[in-house]
C-alpha positions in Angstrom: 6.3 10.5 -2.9 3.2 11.9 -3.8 -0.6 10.7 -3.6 -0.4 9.6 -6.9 2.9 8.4 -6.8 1.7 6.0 -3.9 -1.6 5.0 -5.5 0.1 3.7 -8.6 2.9 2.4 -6.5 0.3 -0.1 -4.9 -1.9 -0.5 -7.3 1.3 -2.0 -9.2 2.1 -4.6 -6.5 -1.7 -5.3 -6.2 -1.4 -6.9 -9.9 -2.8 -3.6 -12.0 -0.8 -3.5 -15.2 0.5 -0.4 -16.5 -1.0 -0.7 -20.1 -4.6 -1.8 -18.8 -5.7 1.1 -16.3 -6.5 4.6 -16.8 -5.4 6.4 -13.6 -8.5 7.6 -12.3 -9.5 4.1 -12.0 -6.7 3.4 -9.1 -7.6 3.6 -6.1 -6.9 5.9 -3.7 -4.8 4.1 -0.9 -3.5 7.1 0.7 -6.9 7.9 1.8 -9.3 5.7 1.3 -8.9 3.0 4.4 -11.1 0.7 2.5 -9.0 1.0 -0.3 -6.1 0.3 2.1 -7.4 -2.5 3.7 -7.5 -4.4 0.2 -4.1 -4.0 -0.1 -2.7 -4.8 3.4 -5.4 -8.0 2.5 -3.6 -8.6 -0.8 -0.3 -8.4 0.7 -1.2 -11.1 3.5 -2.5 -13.8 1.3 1.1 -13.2 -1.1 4.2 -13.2 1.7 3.1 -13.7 5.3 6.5 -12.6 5.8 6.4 -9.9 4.1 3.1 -9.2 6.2 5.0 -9.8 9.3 7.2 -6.8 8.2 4.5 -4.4 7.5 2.7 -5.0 10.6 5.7 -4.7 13.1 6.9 -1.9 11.1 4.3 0.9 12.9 5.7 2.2 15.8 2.2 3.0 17.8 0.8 -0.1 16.3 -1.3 -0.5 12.9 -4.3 0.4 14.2 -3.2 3.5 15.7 -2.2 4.6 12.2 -3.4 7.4 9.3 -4.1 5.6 5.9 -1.2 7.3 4.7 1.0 6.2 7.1 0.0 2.4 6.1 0.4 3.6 2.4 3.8 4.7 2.8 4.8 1.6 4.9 3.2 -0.6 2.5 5.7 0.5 0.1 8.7 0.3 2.1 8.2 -3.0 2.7 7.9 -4.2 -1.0 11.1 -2.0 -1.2 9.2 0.7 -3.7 9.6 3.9 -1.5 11.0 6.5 -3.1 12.5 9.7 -0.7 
């Protein structure tokens, strides 16, 4: 997927609707760590299960990894990866 791909992706399972955002507005989760970090946050308070997937899914550990890395995993654990 691309940057963009992945920033809409999230942005998506944050709550943003498709018909009320222009896409420069999104933010951008691949490379932003703030950015990111609202997310994984958004994603906590949702599923703590779903949480507990994300955070066991980094093989060096989440803090050990690049913004896109959490990005991509983020997606793959709400099943929204695309190869």
């Amino acid at each position: 997927m691309t940057d963009e791909q992945i920033n809409i992706a999230i942005a998506e399972s944050c709550g943003w609707e498709k018909e009320f955002y222009d896409y420069a507005d999104i933010p951008d989760y691949c490379n932003d760590h703030n950015a990111m970090l609202e997310a994984e946050n958004f994603l906590m308070k949702i599923d703590e299960l779903s949480w507990d997937d994300y955070y066991c899914s980094f093989e060096k550990g989440l803090y050990s990894s690049t913004t896109r890395q959490r990005a991509e995993n983020y997606l793959k654990v709400f099943g929204k990866w695309k190869e």
